[in-house]
FIBAFI-293097 format. One record per residue (C-alpha): residue in three letters; x, y, z. Coordinates in steps of 0.02 Angstrom, whole numbers, plus 50000, padded with zeros to 5 digits. Last residue first. Layout:
<rs>
<'ala' <X Y Z>>
...
</rs>
This chain:
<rs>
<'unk' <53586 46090 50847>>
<'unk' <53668 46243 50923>>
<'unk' <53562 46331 51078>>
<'unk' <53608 46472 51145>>
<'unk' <53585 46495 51334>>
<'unk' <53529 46654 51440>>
<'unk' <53338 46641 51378>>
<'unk' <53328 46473 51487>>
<'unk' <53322 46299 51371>>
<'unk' <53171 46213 51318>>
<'unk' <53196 46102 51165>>
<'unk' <53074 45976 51085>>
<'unk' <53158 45851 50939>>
<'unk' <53093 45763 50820>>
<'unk' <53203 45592 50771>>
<'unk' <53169 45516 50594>>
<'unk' <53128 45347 50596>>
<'unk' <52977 45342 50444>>
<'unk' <52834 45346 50604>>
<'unk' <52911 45463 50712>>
<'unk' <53065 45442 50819>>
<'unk' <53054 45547 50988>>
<'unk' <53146 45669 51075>>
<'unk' <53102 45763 51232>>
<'unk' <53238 45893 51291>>
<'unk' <53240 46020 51436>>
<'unk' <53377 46123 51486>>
<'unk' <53374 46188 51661>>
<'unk' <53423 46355 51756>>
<'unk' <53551 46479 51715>>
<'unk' <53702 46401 51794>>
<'unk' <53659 46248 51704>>
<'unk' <53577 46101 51740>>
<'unk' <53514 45953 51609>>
<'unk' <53353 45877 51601>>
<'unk' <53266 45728 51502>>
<'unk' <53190 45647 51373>>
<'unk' <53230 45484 51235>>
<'unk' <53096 45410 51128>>
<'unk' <53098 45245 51018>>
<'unk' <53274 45187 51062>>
<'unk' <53363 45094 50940>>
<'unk' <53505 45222 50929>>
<'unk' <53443 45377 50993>>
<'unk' <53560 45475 50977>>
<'unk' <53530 45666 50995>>
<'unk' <53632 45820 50954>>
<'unk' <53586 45971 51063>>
<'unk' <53733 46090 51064>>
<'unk' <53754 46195 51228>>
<'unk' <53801 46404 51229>>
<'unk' <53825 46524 51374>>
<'unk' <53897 46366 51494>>
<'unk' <54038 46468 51568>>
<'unk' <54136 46429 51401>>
<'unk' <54046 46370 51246>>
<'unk' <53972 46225 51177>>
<'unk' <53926 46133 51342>>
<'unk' <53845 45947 51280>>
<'unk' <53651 45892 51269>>
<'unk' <53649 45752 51121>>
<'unk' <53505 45672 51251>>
<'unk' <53579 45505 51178>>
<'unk' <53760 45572 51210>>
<'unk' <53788 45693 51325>>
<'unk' <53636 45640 51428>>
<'unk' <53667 45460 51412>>
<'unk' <53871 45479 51418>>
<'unk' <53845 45560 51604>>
<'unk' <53754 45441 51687>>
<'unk' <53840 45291 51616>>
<'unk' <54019 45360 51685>>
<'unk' <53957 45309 51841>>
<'unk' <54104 45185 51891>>
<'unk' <54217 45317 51958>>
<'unk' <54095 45351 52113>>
<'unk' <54126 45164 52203>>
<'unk' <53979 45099 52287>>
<'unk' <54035 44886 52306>>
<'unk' <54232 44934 52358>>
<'unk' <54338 44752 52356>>
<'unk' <54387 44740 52515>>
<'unk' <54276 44591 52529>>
<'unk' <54380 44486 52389>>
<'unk' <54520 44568 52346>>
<'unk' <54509 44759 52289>>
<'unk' <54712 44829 52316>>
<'unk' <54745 44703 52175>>
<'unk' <54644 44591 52099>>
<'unk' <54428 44551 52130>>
<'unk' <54356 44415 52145>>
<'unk' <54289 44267 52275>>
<'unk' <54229 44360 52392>>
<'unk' <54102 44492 52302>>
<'unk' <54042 44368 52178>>
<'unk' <54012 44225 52309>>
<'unk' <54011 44069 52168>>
<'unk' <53871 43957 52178>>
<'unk' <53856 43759 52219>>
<'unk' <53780 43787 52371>>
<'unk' <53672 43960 52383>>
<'unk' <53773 44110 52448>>
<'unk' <53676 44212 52576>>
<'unk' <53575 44341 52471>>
<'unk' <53565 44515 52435>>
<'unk' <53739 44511 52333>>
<'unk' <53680 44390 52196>>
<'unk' <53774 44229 52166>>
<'unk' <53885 44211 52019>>
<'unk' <53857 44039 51928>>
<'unk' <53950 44110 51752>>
<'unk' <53952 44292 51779>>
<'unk' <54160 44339 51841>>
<'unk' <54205 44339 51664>>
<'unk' <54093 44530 51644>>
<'unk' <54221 44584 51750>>
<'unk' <54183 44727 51868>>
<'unk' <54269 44854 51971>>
<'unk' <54260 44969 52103>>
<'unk' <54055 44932 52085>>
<'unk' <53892 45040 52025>>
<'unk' <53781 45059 52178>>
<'unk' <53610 44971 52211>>
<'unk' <53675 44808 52161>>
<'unk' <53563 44648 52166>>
<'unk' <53666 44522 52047>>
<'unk' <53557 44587 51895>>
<'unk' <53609 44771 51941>>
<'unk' <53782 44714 51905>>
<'unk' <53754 44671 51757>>
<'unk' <53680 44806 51703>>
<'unk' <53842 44900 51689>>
<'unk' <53925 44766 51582>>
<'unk' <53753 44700 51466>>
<'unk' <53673 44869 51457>>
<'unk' <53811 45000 51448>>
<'unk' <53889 44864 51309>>
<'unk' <53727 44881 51231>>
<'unk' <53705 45084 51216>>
<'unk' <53882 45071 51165>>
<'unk' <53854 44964 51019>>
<'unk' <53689 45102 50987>>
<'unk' <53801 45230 50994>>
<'unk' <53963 45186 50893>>
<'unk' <53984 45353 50801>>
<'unk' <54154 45334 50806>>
<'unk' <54171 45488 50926>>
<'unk' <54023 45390 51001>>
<'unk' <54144 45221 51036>>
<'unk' <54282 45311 51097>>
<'unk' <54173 45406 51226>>
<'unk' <54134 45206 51304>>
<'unk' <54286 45184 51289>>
<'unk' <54338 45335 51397>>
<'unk' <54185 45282 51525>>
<'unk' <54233 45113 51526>>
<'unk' <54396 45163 51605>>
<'unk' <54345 45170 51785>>
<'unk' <54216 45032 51760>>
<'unk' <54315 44904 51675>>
<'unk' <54297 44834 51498>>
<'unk' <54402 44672 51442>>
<'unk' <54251 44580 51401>>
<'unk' <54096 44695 51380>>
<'unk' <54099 44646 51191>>
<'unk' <54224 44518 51128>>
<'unk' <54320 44640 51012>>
<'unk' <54221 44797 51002>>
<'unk' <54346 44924 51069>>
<'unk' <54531 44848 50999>>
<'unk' <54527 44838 50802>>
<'unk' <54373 44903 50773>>
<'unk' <54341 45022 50873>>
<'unk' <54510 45096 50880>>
<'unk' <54535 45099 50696>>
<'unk' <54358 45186 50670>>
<'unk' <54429 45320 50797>>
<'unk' <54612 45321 50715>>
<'unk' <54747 45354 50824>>
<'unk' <54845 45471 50898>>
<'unk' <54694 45575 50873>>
<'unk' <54651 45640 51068>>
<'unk' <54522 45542 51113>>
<'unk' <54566 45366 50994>>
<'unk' <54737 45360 51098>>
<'unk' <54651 45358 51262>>
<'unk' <54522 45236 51210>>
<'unk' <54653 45138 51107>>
<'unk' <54760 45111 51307>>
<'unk' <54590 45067 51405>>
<'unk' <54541 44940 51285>>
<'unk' <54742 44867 51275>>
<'unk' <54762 44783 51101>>
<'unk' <54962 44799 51144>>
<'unk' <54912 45007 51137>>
<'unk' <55103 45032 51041>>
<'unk' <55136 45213 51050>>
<'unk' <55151 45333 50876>>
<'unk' <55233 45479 50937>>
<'unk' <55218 45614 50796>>
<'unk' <55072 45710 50927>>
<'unk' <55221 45744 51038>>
<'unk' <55315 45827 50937>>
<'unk' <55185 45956 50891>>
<'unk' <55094 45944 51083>>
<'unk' <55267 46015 51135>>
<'unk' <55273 46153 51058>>
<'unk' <55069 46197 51124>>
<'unk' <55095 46154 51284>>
<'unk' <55255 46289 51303>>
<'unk' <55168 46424 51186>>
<'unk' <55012 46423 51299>>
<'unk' <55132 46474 51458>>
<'unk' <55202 46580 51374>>
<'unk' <55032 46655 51318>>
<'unk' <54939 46690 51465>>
<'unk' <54775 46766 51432>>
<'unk' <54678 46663 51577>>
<'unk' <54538 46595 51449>>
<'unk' <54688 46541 51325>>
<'unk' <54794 46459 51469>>
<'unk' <54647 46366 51501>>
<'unk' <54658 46306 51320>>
<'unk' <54828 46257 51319>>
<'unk' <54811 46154 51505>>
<'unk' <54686 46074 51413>>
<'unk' <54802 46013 51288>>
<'unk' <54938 45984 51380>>
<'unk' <54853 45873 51498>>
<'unk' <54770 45779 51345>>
<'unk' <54912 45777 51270>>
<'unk' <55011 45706 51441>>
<'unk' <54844 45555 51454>>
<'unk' <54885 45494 51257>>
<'unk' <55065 45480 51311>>
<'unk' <55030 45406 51465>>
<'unk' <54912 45289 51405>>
<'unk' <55035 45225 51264>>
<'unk' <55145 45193 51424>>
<'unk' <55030 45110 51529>>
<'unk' <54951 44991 51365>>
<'unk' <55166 44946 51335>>
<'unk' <55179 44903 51518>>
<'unk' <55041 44792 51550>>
<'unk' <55041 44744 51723>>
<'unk' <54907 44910 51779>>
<'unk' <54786 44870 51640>>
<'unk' <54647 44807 51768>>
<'unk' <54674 44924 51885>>
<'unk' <54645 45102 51808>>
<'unk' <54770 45209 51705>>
<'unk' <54924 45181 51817>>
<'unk' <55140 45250 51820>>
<'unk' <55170 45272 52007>>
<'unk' <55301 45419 52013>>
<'unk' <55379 45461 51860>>
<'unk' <55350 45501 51678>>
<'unk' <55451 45469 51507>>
<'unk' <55312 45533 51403>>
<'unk' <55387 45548 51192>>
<'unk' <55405 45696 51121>>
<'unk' <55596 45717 51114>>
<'unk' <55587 45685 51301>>
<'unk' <55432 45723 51401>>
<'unk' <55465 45738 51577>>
<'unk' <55499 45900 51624>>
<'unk' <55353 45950 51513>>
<'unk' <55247 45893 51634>>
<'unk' <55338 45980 51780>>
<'unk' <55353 46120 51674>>
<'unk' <55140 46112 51677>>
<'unk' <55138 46096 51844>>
<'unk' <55220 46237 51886>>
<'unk' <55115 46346 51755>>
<'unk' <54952 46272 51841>>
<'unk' <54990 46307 52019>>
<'unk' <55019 46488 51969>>
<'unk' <54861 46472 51889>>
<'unk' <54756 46410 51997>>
<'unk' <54670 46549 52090>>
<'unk' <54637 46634 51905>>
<'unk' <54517 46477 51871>>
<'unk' <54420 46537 52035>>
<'unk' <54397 46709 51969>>
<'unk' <54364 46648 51794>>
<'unk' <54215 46540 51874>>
<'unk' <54155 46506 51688>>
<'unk' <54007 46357 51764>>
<'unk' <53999 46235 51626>>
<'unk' <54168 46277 51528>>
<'unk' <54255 46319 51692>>
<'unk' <54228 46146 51775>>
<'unk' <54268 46050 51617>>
<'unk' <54425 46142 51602>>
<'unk' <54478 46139 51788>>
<'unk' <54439 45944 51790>>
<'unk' <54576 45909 51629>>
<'unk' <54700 46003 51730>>
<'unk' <54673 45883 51883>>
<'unk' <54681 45729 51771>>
<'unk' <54839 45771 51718>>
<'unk' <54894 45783 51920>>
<'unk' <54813 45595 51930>>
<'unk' <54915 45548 51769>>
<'unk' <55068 45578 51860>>
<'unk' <55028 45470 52023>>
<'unk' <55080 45487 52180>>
<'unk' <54913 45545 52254>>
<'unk' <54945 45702 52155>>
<'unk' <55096 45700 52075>>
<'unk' <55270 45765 52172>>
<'unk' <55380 45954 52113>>
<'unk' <55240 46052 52174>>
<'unk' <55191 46047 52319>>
<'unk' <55025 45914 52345>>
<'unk' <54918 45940 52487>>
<'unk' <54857 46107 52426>>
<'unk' <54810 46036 52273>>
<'unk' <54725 45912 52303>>
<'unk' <54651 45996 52437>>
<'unk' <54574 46131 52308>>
<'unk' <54503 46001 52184>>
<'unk' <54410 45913 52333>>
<'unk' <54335 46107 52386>>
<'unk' <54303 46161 52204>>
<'unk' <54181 45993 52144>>
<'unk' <54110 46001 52346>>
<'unk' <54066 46158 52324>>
<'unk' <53919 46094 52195>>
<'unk' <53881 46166 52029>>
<'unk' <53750 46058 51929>>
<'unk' <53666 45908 52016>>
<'unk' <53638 45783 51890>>
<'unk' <53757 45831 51728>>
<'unk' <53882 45933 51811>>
<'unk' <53891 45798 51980>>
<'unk' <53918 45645 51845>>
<'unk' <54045 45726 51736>>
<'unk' <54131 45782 51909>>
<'unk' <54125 45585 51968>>
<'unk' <54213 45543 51784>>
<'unk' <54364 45644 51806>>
<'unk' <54360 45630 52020>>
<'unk' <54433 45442 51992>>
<'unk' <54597 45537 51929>>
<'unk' <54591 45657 52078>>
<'unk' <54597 45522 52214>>
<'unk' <54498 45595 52368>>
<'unk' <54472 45483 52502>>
<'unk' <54342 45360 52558>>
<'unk' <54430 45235 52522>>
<'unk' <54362 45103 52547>>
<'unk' <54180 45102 52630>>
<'unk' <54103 45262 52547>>
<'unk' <54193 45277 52410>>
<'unk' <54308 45379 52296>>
<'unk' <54260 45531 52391>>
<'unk' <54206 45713 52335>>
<'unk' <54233 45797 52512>>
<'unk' <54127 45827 52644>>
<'unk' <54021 45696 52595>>
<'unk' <53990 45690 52380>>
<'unk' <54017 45491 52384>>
<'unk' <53854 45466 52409>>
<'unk' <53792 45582 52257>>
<'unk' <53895 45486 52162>>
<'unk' <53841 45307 52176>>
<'unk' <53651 45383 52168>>
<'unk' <53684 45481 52014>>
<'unk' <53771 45306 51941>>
<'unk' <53614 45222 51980>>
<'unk' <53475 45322 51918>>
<'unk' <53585 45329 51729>>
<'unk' <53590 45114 51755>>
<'unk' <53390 45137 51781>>
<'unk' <53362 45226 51631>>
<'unk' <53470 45115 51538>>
<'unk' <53369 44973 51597>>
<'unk' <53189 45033 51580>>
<'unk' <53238 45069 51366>>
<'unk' <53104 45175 51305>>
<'unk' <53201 45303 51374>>
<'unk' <53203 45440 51538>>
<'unk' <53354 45547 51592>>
<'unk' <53378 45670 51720>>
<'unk' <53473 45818 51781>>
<'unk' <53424 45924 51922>>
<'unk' <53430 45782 52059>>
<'unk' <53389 45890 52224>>
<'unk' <53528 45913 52357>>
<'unk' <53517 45844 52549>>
<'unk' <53710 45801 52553>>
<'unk' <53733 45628 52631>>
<'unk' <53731 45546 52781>>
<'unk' <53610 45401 52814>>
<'unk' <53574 45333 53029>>
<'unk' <53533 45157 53006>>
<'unk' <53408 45100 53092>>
<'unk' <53388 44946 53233>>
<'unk' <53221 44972 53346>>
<'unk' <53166 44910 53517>>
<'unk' <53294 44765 53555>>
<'unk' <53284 44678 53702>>
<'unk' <53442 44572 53741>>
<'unk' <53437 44414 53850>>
<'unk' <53583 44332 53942>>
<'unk' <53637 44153 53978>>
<'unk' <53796 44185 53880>>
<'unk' <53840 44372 53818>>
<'unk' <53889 44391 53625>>
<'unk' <53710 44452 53544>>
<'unk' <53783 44459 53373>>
<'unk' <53709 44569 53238>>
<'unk' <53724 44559 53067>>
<'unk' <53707 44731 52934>>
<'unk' <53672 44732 52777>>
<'unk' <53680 44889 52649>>
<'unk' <53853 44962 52688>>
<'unk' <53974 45096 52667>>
<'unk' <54039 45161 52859>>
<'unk' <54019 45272 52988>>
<'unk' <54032 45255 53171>>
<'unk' <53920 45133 53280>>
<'unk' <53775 45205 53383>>
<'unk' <53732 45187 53559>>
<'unk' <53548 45174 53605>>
<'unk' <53446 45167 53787>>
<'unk' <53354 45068 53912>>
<'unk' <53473 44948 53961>>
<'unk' <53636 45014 53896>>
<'unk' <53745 44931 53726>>
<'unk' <53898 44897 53726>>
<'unk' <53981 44861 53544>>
<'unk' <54111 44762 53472>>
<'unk' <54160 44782 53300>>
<'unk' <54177 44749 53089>>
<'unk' <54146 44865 52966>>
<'unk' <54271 44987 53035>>
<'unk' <54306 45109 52904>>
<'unk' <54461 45160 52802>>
<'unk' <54545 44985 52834>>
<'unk' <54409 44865 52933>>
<'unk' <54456 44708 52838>>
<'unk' <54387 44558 52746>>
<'unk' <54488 44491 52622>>
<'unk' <54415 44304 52589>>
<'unk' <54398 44293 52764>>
<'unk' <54542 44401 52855>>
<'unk' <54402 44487 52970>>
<'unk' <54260 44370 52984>>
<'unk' <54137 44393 52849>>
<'unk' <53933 44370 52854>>
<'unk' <53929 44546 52810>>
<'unk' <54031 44527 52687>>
<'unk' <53937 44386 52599>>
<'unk' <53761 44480 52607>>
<'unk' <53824 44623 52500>>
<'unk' <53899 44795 52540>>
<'unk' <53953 44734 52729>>
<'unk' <53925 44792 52903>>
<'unk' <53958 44682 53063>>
<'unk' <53917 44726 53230>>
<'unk' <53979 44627 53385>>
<'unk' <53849 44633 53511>>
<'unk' <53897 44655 53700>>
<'unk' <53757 44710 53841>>
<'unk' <53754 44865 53978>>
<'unk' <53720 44800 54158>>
<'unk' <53522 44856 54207>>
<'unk' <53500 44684 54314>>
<'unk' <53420 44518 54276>>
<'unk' <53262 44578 54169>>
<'unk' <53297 44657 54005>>
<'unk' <53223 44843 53969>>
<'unk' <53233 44890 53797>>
<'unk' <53358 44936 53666>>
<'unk' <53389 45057 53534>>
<'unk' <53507 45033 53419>>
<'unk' <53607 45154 53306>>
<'unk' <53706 45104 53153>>
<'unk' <53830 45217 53054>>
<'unk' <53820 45298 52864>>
<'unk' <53854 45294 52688>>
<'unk' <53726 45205 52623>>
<'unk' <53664 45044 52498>>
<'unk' <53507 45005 52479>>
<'unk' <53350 44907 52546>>
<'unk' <53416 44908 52743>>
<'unk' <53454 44728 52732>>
<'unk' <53463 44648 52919>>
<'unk' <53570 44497 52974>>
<'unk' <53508 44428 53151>>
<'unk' <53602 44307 53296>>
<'unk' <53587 44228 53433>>
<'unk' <53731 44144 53501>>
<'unk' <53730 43977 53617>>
<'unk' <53875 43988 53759>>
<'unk' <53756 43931 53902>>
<'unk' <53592 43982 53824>>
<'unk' <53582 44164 53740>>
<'unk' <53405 44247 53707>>
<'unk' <53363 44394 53573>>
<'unk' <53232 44485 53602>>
<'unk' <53125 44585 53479>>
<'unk' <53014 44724 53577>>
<'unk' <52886 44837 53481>>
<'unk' <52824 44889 53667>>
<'unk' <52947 44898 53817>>
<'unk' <52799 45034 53915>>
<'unk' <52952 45123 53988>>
<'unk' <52998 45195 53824>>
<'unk' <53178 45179 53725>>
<'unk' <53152 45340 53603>>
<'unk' <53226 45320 53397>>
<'unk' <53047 45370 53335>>
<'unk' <52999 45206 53265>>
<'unk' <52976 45094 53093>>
<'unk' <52947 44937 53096>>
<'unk' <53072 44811 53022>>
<'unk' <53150 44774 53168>>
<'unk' <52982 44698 53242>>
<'unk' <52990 44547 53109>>
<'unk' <53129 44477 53225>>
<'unk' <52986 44467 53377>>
<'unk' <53073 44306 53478>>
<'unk' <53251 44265 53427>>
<'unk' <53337 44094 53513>>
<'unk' <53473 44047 53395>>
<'unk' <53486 44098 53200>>
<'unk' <53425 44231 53103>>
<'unk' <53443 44261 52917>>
<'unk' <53390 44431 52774>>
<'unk' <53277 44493 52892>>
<'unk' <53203 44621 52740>>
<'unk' <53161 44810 52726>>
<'unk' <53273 44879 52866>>
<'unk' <53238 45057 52942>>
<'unk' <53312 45219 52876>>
<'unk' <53351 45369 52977>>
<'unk' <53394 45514 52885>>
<'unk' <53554 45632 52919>>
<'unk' <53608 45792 52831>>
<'unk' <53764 45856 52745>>
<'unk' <53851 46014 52714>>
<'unk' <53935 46030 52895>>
<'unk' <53955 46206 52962>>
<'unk' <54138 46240 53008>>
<'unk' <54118 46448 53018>>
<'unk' <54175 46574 52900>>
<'unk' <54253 46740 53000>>
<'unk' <54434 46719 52893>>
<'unk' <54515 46642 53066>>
<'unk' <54378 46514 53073>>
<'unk' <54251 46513 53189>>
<'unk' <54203 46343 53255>>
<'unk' <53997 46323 53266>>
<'unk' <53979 46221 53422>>
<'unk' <54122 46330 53525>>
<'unk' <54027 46482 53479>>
<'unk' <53868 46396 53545>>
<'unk' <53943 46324 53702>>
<'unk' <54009 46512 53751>>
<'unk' <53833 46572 53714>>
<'unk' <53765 46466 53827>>
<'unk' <53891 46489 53965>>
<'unk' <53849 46664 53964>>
<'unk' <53684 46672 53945>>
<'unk' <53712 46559 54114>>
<'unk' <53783 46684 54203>>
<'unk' <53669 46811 54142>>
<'unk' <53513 46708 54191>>
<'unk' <53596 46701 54360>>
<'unk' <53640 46876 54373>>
<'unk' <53468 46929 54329>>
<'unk' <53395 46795 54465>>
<'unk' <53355 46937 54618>>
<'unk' <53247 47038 54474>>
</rs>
């Protein structure tokens, strides 16, 4: 028994490490990270150029070990100044980093330099930094990188789908064993579903799941490449998507939480009034699907500031607001659209802030929204023919649903829509009973962009930008325009332009709501109503989660058009049809 102190000593350090590892918090809990890795290999050599031996070697999968033996080799060979040089495609777009694992070169052990670029389509990746807005804000996209003989180094985390790789040192060879990307997501299952007769709308709902469920990291981002922050107003249509998919997730409560504790009251949430509106709206949908009255109750002190705040700026009924008035980008110069948005954006606010004020028993605080929703509901705003504006209005009955449709929402189509706010026109269109028109504008505006090779639903999207528009998997052909450099406005120019961004998913959650007819009835998710809409669809099925387990629908037109319906729900739920 001589060692005992020894194997103490070192029980010890080991347990020292392993309390360091884990990070107690003050409150016990511990900082355990939600998400999981997977290593995925490239499906395609997209383009190579110089002296590359063995390319089709990267697409093999390994084990992530440099061996002595130097098997499943590519090498890549420099001449005087010559590059070589390699653009993968891992299949699909990730959040995540990019490890390499090299060989043994000849000529001395001395580490080698590759420059690494990452990029959501073909073009970006291609980049430099500055070219057609190329940059490395949020997440570098673009470095240098060592790399050791006989051994991996890894880059940090981005949103990408290609990657290029530069071998940078003259008269020099690199050995590359394997290239993967290393994925980071949350390791969830996909609850909800949805299945047609229609191939593309099923795959536009398996898309905007996919956009969000990358974006749910630690918190519920934006984006993976830029921003990858939490903006509450693009959270609206990323929580629809998470209820109808996943079903309660932390990550809903832990994003609405740090908006809130990073914003005293007295600003707007990420600057922006409508963001803090947006927040209200959020704790309403959250408690009617999941009735966390416990967790609503946390908010209310929060609430009943923010609701004088509100109030503090309304004037005779009418929204004079501060900070950085926006609905979404592309009707951010159009003043009279921004303000009839506001108004239509404070009722809603007010509104919901009413009814949560119901479920918490609080009365004054009730009293104030609801005054104020009376003279505010007289204010007739201009919308200046503004999609996102008469989407807004048509929601909460300052204006007329078949009005809105016709008048604003079905002139030219998919022009004019954006993917933020194509979700609220998109809702527009079924309170008008518009479901098969909005079953085709899904189609032709979010399908679109599957056509050009996306695997995640975009920042934003003109259906304008079509005409001779290359696709993203592919180097840009002569004579064609690069869709992702060669658009985009405002903060999303060119390359910076954000190619997996969680706001455009709305999709995902209008086809279940909508054509599955499955919506939350009452609060804490007790009762849904099942009204379907098939439009021209032949059959329509799917699931939905609730906090009781799933609801299962199947319906189907028979032979004189009339839809038949099958229903499974758990015994806990009632059912309204």
């Amino acid at each position: 028994m001589k060692h005992k102190p020894i194997l103490i000593l070192v029980s010890i350090i080991l347990s020292h490490f392993v309390a360091q590892a884990q990070h107690k918090l003050s409150d016990g809990s511990k900082h355990i990270s939600p998400l999981t890795r997977e290593y995925i290999y490239p499906t395609r050599i997209v383009w190579q150029e110089g002296d590359i031996k063995g390319s089709e070697s990267l697409k093999v999968e390994g084990n992530g070990q440099a061996n002595l033996t130097n098997d499943n080799i590519t090498i890549l060979k420099n001449t005087g100044s010559a590059k070589s040089s390699v653009l993968l495609d891992f299949g699909k777009e990730m959040n995540g980093s990019l490890e390499i694992v090299t060989g043994m070169w000849g000529g001395g052990n001395a580490p080698k330099n590759v420059r690494i670029r990452l990029g959501e389509s073909v073009s970006e990746a291609m980049s430099e930094i500055g070219e057609k807005g190329a940059t490395n804000d949020h997440a570098m996209r673009d470095m240098n990188l060592q790399l050791p003989w006989l051994g991996k180094n890894q880059t940090g985390e981005s949103g990408f789908r290609f990657a290029r790789i530069d071998f940078l040192d003259p008269d020099a060879e690199l050995h590359l064993r394997e290239v993967r990307a290393i994925a980071t997501y949350r390791d969830i299952p996909y609850l909800g579903s949805f299945k047609s007769s229609d191939e593309r709308l099923n795959k536009i709902w398996d898309i905007g799941a996919y956009t969000v469920h990358l974006n749910m990291q630690d918190y519920l981002w934006d984006a993976i490449k830029r921003d990858r922050l939490v903006w509450v107003g693009d959270l609206h249509p990323e929580v629809a998507t998470v209820n109808t998919v996943f079903g309660y997730n932390d990550v809903v409560p832990r994003s609405l939480d740090l908006a809130r504790e990073s914003t005293p009251l007295g600003s707007w949430m990420c600057g922006i009034s409508t963001y803090s509106m947006w927040w209200i709206v959020l704790h309403y949908d959250w408690y009617m699907a999941h009735g966390d009255l416990a967790y609503l109750k946390e908010q209310q002190p929060y609430l009943q500031g923010l609701v004088k705040q509100i109030l503090g700026k309304v004037k005779d009924g009418k929204e004079e607001m501060d900070g950085t008035r926006f609905l979404d980008w592309p009707s951010s110069e159009d003043s009279l659209a921004i303000h009839a948005g506001l108004q239509a954006m404070t009722i809603l606010g007010l509104e919901k802030a009413s009814q949560i004020s119901t479920f918490l028993n609080d009365p004054e605080t009730k009293k104030l929204c609801d005054d104020a929703l009376v003279k505010m509901r007289k204010i007739k705003p201009k919308h200046n023919n503004s999609k996102q504006a008469a989407a807004l209005m048509s929601l909460v009955g300052l204006m007329d649903e078949q009005k809105a449709y016709n008048d604003v929402l079905k002139v030219g189509g998919a022009k004019k829509f954006s993917t933020f706010y194509g979700y609220y026109m998109l809702e527009a269109m079924a309170k008008a009973g518009k479901y098969k028109e909005a079953m085709d504008i899904i189609s032709e505006y979010w399908g679109a962009m599957l056509d050009l090779g996306a695997t995640t639903f975009w920042e934003d999207f003109n259906i304008e930008w079509l005409p001779n528009a290359s696709r993203i998997d592919e180097l840009v052909p002569e004579g064609k325009v690069d869709i992702h450099g060669d658009f985009g406005a405002y903060c999303y120019v060119g390359h910076r332009h954000s190619f997996a961004h969680g706001w455009a998913s709305g999709p995902t959650s209008w086809l279940s709501e909508h054509v599955l007819g499955i919506k939350v009835a009452e609060p804490g998710g007790k009762a849904y109503s099942v009204k379907p809409n098939l439009g021209n669809l032949t059959f329509a099925e799917g699931t939905f989660p609730t906090k009781y387990g799933l609801i299962k629908v199947k319906h189907t037109k028979d032979a004189n058009g009339k839809v038949v319906s099958e229903i499974e729900a758990p015994k806990e739920i009632k059912i309204i049809r």
